[in-house]
py3Dmol code that shows the C-alpha trace and the ligand (Angstrom):
import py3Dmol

protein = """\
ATOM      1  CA  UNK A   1     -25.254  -3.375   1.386  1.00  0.00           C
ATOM      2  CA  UNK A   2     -27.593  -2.655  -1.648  1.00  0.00           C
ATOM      3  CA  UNK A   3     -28.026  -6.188  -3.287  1.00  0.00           C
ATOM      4  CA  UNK A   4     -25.199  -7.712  -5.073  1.00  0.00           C
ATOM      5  CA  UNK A   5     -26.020  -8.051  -9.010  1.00  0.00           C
ATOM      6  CA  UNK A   6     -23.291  -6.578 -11.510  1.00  0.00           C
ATOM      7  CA  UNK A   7     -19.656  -7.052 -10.772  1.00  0.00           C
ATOM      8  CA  UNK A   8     -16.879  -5.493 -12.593  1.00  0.00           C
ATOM      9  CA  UNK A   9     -13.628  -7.604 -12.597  1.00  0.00           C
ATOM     10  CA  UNK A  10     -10.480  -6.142 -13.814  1.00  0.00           C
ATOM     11  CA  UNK A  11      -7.282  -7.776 -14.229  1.00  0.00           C
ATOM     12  CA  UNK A  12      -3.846  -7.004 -14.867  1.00  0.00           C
ATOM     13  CA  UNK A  13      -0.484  -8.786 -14.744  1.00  0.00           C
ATOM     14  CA  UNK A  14      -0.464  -9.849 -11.089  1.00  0.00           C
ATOM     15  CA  UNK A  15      -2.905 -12.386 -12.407  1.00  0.00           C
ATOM     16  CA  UNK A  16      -0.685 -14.224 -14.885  1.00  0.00           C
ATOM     17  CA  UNK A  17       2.658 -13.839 -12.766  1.00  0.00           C
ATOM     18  CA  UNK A  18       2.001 -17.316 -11.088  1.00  0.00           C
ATOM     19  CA  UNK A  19       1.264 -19.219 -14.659  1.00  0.00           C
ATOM     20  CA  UNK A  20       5.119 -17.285 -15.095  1.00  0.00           C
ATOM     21  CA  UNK A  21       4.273 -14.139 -17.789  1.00  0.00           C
ATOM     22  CA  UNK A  22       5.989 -11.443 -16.507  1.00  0.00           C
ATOM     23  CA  UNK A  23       4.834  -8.417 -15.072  1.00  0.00           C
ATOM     24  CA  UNK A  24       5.695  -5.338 -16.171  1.00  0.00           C
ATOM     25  CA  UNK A  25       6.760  -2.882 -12.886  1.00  0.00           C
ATOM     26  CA  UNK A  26       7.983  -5.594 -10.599  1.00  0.00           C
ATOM     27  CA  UNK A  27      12.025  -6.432  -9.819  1.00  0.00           C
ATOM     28  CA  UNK A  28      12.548  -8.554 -12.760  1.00  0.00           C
ATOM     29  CA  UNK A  29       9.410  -7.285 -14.887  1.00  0.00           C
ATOM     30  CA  UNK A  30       9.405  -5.852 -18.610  1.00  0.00           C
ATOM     31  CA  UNK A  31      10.447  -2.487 -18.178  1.00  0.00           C
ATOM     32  CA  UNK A  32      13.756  -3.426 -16.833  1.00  0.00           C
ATOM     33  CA  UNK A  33      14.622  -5.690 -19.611  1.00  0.00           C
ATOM     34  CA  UNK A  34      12.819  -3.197 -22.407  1.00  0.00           C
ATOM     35  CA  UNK A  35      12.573   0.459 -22.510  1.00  0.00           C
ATOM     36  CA  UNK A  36       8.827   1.522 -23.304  1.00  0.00           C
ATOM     37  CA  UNK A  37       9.253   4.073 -25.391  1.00  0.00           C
ATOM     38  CA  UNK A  38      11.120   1.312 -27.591  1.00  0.00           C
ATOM     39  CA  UNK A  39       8.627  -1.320 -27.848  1.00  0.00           C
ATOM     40  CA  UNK A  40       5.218   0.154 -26.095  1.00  0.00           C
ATOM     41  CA  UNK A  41       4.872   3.424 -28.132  1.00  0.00           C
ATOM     42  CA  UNK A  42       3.757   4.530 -31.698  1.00  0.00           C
ATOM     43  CA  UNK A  43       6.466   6.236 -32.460  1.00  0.00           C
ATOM     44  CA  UNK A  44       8.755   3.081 -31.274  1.00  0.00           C
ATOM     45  CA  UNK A  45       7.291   1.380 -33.695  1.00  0.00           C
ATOM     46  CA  UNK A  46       7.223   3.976 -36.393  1.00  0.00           C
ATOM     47  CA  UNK A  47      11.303   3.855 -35.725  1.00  0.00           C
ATOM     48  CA  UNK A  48      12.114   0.465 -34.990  1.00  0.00           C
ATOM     49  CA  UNK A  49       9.355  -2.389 -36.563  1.00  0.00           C
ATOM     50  CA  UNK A  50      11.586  -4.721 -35.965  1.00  0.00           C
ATOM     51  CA  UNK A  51      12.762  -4.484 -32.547  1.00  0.00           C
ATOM     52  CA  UNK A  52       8.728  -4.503 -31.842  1.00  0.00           C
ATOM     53  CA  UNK A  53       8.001  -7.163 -33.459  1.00  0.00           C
ATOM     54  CA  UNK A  54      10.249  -9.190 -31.828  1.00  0.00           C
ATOM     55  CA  UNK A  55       9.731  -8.456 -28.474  1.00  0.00           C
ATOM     56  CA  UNK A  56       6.229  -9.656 -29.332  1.00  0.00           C
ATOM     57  CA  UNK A  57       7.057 -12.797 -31.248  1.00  0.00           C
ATOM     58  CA  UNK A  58       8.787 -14.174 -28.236  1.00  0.00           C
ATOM     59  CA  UNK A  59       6.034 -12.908 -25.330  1.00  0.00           C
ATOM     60  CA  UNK A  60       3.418 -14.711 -28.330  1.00  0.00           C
ATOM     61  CA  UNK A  61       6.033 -17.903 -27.956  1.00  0.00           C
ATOM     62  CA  UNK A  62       6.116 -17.264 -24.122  1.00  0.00           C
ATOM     63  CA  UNK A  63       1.959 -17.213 -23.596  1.00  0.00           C
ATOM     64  CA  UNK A  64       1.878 -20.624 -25.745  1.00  0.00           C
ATOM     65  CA  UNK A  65       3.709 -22.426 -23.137  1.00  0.00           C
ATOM     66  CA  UNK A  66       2.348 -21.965 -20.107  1.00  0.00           C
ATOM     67  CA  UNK A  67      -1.171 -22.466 -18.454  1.00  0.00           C
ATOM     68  CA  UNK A  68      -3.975 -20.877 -16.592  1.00  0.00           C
ATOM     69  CA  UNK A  69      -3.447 -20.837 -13.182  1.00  0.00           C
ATOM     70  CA  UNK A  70      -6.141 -20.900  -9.823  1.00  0.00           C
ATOM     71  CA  UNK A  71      -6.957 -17.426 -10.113  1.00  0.00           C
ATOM     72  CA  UNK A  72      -7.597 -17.727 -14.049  1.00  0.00           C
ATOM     73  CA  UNK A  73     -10.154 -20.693 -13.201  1.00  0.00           C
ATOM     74  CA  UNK A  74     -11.602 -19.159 -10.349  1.00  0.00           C
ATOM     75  CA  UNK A  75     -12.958 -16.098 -12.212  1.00  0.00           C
ATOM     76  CA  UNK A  76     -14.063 -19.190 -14.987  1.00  0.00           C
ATOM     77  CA  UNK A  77     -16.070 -20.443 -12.149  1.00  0.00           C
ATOM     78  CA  UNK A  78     -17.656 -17.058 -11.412  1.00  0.00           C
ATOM     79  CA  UNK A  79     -18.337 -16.587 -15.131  1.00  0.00           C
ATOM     80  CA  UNK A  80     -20.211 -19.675 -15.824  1.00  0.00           C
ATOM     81  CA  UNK A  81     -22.236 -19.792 -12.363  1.00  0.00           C
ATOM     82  CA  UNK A  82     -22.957 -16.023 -11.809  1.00  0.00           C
ATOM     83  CA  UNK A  83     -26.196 -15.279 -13.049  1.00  0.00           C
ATOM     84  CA  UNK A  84     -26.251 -11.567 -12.950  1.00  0.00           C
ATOM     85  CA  UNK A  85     -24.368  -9.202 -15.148  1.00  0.00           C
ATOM     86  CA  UNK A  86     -20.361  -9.972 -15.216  1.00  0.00           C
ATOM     87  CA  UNK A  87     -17.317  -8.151 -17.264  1.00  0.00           C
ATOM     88  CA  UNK A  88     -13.839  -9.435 -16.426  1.00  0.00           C
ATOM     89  CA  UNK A  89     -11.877  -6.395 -18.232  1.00  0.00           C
ATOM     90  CA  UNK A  90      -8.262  -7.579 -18.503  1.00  0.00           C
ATOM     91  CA  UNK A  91      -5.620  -5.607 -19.133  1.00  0.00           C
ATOM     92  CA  UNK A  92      -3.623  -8.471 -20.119  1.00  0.00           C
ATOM     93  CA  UNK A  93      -2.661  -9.223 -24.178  1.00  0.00           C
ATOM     94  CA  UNK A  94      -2.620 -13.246 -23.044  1.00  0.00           C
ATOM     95  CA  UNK A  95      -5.779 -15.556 -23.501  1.00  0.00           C
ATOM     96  CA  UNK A  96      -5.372 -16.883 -19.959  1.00  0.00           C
ATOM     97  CA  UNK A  97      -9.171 -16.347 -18.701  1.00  0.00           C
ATOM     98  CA  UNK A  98     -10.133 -17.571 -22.081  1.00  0.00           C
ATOM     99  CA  UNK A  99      -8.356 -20.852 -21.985  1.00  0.00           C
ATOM    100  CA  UNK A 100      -9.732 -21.385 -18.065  1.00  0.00           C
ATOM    101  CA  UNK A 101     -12.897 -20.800 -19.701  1.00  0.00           C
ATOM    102  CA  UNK A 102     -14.058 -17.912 -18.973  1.00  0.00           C
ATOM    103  CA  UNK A 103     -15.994 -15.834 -22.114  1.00  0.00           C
ATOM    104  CA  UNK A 104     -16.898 -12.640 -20.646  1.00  0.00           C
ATOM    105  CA  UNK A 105     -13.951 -11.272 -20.990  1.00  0.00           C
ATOM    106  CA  UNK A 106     -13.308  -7.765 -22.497  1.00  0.00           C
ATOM    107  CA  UNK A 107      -8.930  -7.221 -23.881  1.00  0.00           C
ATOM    108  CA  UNK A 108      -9.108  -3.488 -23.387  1.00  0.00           C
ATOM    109  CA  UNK A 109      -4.740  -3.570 -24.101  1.00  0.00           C
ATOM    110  CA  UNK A 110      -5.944  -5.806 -27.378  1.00  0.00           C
ATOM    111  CA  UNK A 111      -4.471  -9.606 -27.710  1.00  0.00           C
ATOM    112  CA  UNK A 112      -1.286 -11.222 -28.619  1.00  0.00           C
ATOM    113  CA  UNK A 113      -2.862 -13.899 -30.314  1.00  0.00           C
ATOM    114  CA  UNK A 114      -4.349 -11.591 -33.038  1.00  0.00           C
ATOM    115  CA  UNK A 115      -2.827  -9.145 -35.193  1.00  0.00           C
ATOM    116  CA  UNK A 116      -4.318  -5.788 -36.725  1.00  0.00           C
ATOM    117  CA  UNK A 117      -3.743  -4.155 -40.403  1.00  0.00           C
ATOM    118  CA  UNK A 118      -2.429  -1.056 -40.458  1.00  0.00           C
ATOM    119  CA  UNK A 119      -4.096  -0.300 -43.469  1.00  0.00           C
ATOM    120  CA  UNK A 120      -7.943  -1.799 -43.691  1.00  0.00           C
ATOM    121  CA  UNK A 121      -7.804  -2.162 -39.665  1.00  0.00           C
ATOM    122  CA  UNK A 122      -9.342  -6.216 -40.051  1.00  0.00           C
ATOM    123  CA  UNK A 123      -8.076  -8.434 -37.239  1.00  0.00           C
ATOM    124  CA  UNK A 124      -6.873 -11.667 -37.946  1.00  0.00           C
ATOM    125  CA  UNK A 125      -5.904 -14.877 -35.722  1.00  0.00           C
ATOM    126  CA  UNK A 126      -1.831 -14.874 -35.277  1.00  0.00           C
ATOM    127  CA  UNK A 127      -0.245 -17.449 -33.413  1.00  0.00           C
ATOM    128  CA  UNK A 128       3.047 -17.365 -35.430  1.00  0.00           C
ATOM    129  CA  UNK A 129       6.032 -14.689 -35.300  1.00  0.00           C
ATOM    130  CA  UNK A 130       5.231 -11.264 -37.097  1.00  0.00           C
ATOM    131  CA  UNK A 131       9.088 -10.146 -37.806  1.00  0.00           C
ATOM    132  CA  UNK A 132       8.303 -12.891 -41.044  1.00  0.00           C
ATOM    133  CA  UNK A 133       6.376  -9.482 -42.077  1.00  0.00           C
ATOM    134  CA  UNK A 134       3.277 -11.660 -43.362  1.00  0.00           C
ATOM    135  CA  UNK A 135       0.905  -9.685 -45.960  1.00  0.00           C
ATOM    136  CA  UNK A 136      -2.648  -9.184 -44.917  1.00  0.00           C
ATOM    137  CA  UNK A 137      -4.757 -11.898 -45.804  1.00  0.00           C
ATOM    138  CA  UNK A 138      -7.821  -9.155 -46.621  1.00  0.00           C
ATOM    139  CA  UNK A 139      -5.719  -5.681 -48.479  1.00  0.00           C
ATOM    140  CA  UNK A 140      -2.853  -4.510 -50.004  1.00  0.00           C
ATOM    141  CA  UNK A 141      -0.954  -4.066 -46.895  1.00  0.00           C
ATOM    142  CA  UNK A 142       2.203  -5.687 -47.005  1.00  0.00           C
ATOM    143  CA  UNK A 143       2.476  -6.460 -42.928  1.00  0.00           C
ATOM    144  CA  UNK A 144       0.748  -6.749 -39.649  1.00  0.00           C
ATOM    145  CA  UNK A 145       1.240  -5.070 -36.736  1.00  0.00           C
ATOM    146  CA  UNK A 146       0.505  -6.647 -33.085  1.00  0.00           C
ATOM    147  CA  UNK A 147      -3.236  -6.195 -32.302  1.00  0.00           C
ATOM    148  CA  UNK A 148      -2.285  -4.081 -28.598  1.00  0.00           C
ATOM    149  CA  UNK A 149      -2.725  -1.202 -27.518  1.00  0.00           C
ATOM    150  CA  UNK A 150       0.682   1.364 -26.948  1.00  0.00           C
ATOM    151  CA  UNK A 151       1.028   4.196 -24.767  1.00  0.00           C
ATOM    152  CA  UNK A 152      -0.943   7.151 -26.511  1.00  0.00           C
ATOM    153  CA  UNK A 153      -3.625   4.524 -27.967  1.00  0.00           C
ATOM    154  CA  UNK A 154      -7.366   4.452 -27.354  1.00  0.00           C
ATOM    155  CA  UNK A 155      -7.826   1.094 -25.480  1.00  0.00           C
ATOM    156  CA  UNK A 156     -10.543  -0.817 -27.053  1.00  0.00           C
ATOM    157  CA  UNK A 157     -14.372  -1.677 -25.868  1.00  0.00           C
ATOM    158  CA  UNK A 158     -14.334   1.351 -23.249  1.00  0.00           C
ATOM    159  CA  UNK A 159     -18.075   2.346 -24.272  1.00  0.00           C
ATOM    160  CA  UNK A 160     -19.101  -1.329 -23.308  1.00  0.00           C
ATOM    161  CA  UNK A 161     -16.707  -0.490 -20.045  1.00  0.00           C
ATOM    162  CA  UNK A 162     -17.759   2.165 -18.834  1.00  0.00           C
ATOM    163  CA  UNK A 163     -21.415   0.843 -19.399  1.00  0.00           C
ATOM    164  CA  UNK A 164     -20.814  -1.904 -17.209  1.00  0.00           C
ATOM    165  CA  UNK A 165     -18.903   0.378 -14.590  1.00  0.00           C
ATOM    166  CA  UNK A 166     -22.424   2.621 -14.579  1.00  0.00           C
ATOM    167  CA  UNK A 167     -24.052  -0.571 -13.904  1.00  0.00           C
ATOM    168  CA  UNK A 168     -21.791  -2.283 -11.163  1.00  0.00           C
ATOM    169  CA  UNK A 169     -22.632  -3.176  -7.317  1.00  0.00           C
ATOM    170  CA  UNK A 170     -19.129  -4.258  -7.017  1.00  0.00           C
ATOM    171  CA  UNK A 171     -15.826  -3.644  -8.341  1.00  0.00           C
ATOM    172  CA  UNK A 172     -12.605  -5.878  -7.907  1.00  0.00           C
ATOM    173  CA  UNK A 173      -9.007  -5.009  -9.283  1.00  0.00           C
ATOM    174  CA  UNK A 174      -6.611  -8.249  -9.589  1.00  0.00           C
ATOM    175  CA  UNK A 175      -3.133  -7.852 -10.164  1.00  0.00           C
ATOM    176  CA  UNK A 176      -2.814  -4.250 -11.255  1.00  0.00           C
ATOM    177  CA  UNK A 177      -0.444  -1.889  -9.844  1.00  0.00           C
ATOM    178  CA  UNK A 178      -2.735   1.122 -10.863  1.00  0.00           C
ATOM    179  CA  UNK A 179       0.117   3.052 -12.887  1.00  0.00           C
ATOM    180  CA  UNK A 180      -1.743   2.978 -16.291  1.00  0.00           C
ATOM    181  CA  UNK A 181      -5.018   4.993 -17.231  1.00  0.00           C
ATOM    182  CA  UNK A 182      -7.555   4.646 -18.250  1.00  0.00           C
ATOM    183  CA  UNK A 183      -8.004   1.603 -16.351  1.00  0.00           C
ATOM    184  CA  UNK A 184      -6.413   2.937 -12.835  1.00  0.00           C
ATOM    185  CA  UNK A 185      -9.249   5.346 -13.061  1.00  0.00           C
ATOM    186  CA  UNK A 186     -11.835   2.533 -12.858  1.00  0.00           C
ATOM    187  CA  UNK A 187     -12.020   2.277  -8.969  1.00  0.00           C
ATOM    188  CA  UNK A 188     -13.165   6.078  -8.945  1.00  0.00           C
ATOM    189  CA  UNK A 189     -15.815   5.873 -11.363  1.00  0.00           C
ATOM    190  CA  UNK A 190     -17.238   2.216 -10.249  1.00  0.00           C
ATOM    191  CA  UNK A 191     -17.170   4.278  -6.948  1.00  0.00           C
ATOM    192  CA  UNK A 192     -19.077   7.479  -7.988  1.00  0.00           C
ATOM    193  CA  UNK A 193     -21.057   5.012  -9.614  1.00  0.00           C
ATOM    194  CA  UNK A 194     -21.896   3.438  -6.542  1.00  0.00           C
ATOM    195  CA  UNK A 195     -20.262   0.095  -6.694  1.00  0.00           C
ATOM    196  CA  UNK A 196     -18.146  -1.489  -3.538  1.00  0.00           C
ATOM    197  CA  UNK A 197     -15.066  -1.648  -3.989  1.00  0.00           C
ATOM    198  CA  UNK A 198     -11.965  -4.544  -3.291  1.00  0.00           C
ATOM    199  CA  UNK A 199      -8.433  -4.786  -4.662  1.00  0.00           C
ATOM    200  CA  UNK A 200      -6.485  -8.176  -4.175  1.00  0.00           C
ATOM    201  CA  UNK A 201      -2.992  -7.509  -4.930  1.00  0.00           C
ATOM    202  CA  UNK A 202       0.563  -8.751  -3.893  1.00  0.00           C
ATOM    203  CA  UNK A 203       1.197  -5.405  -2.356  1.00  0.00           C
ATOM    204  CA  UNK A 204      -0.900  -2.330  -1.852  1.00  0.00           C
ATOM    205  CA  UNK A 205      -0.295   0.200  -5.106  1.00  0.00           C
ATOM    206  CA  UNK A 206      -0.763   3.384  -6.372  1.00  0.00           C
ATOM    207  CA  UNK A 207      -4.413   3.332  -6.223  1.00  0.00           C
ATOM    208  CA  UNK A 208      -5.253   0.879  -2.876  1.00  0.00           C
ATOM    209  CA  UNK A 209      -6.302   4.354  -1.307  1.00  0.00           C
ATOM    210  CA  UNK A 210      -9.667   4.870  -3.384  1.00  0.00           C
ATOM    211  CA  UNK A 211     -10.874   0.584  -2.149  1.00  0.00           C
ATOM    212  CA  UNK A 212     -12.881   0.235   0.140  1.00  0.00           C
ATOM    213  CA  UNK A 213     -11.344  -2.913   0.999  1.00  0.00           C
ATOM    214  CA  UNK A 214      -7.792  -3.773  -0.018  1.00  0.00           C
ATOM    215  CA  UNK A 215      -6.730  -7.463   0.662  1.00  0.00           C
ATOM    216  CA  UNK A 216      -2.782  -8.342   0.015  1.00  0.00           C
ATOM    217  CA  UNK A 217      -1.279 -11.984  -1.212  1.00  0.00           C
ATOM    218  CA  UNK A 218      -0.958 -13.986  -4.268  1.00  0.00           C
ATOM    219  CA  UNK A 219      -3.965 -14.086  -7.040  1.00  0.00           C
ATOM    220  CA  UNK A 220      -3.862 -17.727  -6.483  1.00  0.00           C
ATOM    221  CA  UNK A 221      -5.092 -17.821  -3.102  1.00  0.00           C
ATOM    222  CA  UNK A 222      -6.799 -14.507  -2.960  1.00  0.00           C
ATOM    223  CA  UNK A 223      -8.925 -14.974  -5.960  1.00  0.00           C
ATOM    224  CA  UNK A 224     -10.411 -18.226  -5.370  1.00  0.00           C
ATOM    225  CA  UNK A 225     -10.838 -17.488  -1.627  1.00  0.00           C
ATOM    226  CA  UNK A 226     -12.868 -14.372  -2.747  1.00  0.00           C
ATOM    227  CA  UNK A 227     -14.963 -16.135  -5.598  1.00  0.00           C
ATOM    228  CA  UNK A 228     -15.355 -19.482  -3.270  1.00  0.00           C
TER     229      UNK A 228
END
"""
ligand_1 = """\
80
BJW
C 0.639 -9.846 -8.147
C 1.299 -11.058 -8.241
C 0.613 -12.196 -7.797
C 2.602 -9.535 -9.031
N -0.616 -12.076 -7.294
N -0.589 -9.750 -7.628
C -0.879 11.321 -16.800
C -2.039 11.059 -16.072
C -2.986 10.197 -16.546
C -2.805 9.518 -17.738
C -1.679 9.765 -18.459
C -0.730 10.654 -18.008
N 0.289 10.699 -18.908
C -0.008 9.819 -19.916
C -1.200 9.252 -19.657
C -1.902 8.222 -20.453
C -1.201 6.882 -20.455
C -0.777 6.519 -19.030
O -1.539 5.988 -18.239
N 0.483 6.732 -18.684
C 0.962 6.429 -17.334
C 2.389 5.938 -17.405
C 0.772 7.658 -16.453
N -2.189 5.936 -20.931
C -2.376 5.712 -22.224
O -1.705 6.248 -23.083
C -3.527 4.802 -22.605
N -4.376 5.456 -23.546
C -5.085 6.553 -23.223
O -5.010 7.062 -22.121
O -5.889 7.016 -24.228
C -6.677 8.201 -23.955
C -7.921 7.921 -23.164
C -8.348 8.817 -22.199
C -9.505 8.577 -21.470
C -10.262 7.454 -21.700
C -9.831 6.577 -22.666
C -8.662 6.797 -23.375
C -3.009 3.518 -23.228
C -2.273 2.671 -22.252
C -1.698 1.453 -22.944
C -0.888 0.568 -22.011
N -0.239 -0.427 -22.756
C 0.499 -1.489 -22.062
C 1.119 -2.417 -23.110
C 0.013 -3.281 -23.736
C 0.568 -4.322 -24.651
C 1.550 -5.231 -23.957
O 1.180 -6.021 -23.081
O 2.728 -5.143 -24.309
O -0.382 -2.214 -21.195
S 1.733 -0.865 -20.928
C 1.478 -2.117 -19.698
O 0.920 -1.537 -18.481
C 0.373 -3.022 -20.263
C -0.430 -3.327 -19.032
O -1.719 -3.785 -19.404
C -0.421 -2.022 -18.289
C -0.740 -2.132 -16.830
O 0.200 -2.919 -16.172
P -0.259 -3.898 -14.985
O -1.111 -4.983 -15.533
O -0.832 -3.122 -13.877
O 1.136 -4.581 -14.576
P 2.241 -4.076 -13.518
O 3.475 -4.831 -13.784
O 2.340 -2.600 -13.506
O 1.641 -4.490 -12.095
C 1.512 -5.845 -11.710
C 0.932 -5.872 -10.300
O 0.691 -7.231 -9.951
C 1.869 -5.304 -9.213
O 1.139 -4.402 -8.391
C 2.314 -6.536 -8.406
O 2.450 -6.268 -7.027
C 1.153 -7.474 -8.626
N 1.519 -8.894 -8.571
N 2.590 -10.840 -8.748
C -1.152 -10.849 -7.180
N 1.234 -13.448 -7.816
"""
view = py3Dmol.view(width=600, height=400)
view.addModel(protein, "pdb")
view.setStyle({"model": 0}, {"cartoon": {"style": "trace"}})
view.addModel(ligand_1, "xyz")
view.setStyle({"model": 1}, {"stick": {}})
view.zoomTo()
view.show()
């Protein structure tokens, strides 16, 4: 293999199930307790600011309480002792790899711990619930919306992405189950790129096909094994 310099780390809700944030698609994840066009959608908010707001008030409450877990602090690990190029892009609006210390880190979905204006587009640090409607600190507007990124959005930082996708020798998807693009399209271009390419996943998912290597079991064991 060509020598290993620039790795491309992307991570999705897998990762945090263990710290216990729910996934999304799994038995018991998000979509069965929330329908996405309700609270994951423009026009879902556009109807219902409310209902939206809420459902990210308590996943905000939800993140605050619980704790990075082996897989968070193994990619920490990589971060601070990998000396060539590294971007974790995480799919994930929690601050998980942040708190494990990790700081290349790229929220492509945007963050639950910030929130955006509608109106002059500033971001500002929100730890408290937004249904209270608060004004923003820096305009006119007279609320903030949740800093993420719905169906139908442009996720954020995909010029510095894709950069680092041009760039990568290897590619590794943690936790995703592939069913959302852009970022289930990132194994194909790190590929036609060049890069090697491993998923470790519970199970194998839409897009285990297009790896080169696909490796099955919990982020918590997987991870660290890999980075270790
Ligand atoms: C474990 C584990 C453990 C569990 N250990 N593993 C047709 C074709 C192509 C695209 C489209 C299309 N029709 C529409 C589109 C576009 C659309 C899209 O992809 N739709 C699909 C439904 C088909 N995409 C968009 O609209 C995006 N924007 C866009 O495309 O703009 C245009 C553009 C084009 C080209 C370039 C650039 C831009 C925006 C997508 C926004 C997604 N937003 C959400 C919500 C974010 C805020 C929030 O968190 O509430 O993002 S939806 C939700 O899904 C969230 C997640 O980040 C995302 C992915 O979910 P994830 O992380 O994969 O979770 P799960 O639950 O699906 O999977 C968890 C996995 O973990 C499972 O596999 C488990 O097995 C595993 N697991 N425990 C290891 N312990």
């Amino acid at each position: 293999m060509a020598e290993l310099r620039n790795i491309v780390v992307l991570t999705g809700a897998g990762i945090s199930a263990e710290s216990g944030i729910d996934t999304f698609r799994d038995a018991g994840g998000l979509w069965e307790k929330h329908r996405v066009e309700d609270v994951a959608t423009p026009q879902g908010y556009e109807r219902d600011p409310a209902l939206v707001q809420r459902f990210y008030d308590a996943r905000r409450e939800a993140v605050q309480k619980v704790s990075p877990n082996p897989a968070h602090e193994a990619l920490a690990r990589l971060d601070r002792e990998w000396e060539g190029g590294l971007l974790i892009v995480t799919q994930n609006v929690d601050d998980l790899h942040e708190r494990a210390g990790a700081s290349r880190v790229v929220h492509m979905h945007g963050e639950l711990l910030s929130a955006l204006c509608p109106i002059c587009e500033r971001r500002h640090r929100w730890t408290g619930p937004l249904i209270e409607r608060p004004e923003c600190p820096s305009c006119e507007a007279r609320s903030l919306r949740p800093d993420v990124v719905w169906f139908g959005e442009m996720p954020y930082q995909m010029d510095r992405i894709y950069a680092a996708l041009r760039r990568a020798d290897l590619f590794v998807s943690i936790g995703t189950s592939g069913a959302v693009y852009p970022a289930a399209g990132f194994v194909r271009d790190a590929r036609e790129y060049g890069a090697r390419t491993l998923e470790l996943n519970l199970e194998r998912g839409e897009g285990s096909y297009w790896f080169d290597e696909s490796q099955q079991g919990r982020a918590g064991e997987l991870v660290p094994a890999w980075v270790d």
